[in-house]
Each structure stands twice: as C-alpha cells, then as structure tokens.
C-alpha positions in Angstrom: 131.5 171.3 -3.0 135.0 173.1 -3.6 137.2 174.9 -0.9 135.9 178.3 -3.0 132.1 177.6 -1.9 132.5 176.4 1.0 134.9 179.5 2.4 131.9 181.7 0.9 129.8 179.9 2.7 131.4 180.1 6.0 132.1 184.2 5.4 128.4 184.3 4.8 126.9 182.5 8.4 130.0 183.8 10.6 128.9 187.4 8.9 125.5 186.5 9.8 125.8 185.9 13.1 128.1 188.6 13.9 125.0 191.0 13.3 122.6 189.4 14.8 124.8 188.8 18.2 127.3 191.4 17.7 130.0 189.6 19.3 130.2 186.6 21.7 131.3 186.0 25.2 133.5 184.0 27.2 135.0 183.0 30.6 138.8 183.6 31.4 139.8 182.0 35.0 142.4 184.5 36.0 143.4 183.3 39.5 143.3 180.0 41.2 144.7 179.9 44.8 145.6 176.0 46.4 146.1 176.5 50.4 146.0 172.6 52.2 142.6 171.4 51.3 141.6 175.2 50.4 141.1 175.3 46.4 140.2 178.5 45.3 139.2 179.8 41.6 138.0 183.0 40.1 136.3 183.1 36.9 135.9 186.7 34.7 133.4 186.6 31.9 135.2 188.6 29.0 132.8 190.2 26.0 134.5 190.7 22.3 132.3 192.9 20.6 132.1 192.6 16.3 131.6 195.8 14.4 128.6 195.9 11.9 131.3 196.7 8.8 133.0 193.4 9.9 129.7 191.7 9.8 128.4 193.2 6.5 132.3 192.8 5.4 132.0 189.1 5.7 128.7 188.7 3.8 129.8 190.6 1.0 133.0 188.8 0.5 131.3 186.0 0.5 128.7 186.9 -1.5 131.4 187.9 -4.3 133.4 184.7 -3.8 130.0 182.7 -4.7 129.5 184.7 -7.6 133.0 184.7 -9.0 133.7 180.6 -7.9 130.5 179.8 -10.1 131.5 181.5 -13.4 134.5 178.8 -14.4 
C-alpha cells in the first residue's frame, strides 16, 4: 500500500469519527501545589469540539485521493 492510500485512508476514519463523536476530550492538570508532605493536584477536563464540514471535509478528500491514486 503506497503513502497516497494510506493518507486516504487515514482522512477517511479520522473523518469518520469526527462525526460520529464530534470532537474528543481530554484532561489538562493546571495546578499542582507541594507544601511538606502536602501534594496537591488539580485536573480540568478540556472538550475540542470538530465541525461537521471538517468531518465530511476529511472524507471527501480522501475519498478523491482514493480515486485519483488508483488511476496511474
């Protein structure tokens, strides 16, 4: 499998998912605090949210580089 294919392939799942999930999640520690034998930590949960014309961006890009990488 070339670099083409497989780049179409990628654009097509990661386009995939961004519309079924719309975006993904993760945690950020944002302050820690160490007083003695104190050790203190606080944890934010941050969302980045994926537009649908990302998402449908992705698949059709990929879509056209699966086409145009097979007629050689």
């Amino acid at each position: 499998m070339d670099g083409r294919r497989m780049l179409a392939l990628v654009l097509i799942v990661a386009g995939a998912l961004a519309l079924a999930y719309g975006g993904f999640s993760y945690t950020k520690e944002t302050h820690r605090v160490d007083v003695g034998p104190l050790h203190m930590e606080v944890a934010e949960q941050q969302r980045v949210n994926v537009p649908i014309w990302a998402g449908i961006g992705a698949i059709l890009v990929g879509g056209l580089l699966l086409v145009a990488g097979g007629k050689r």
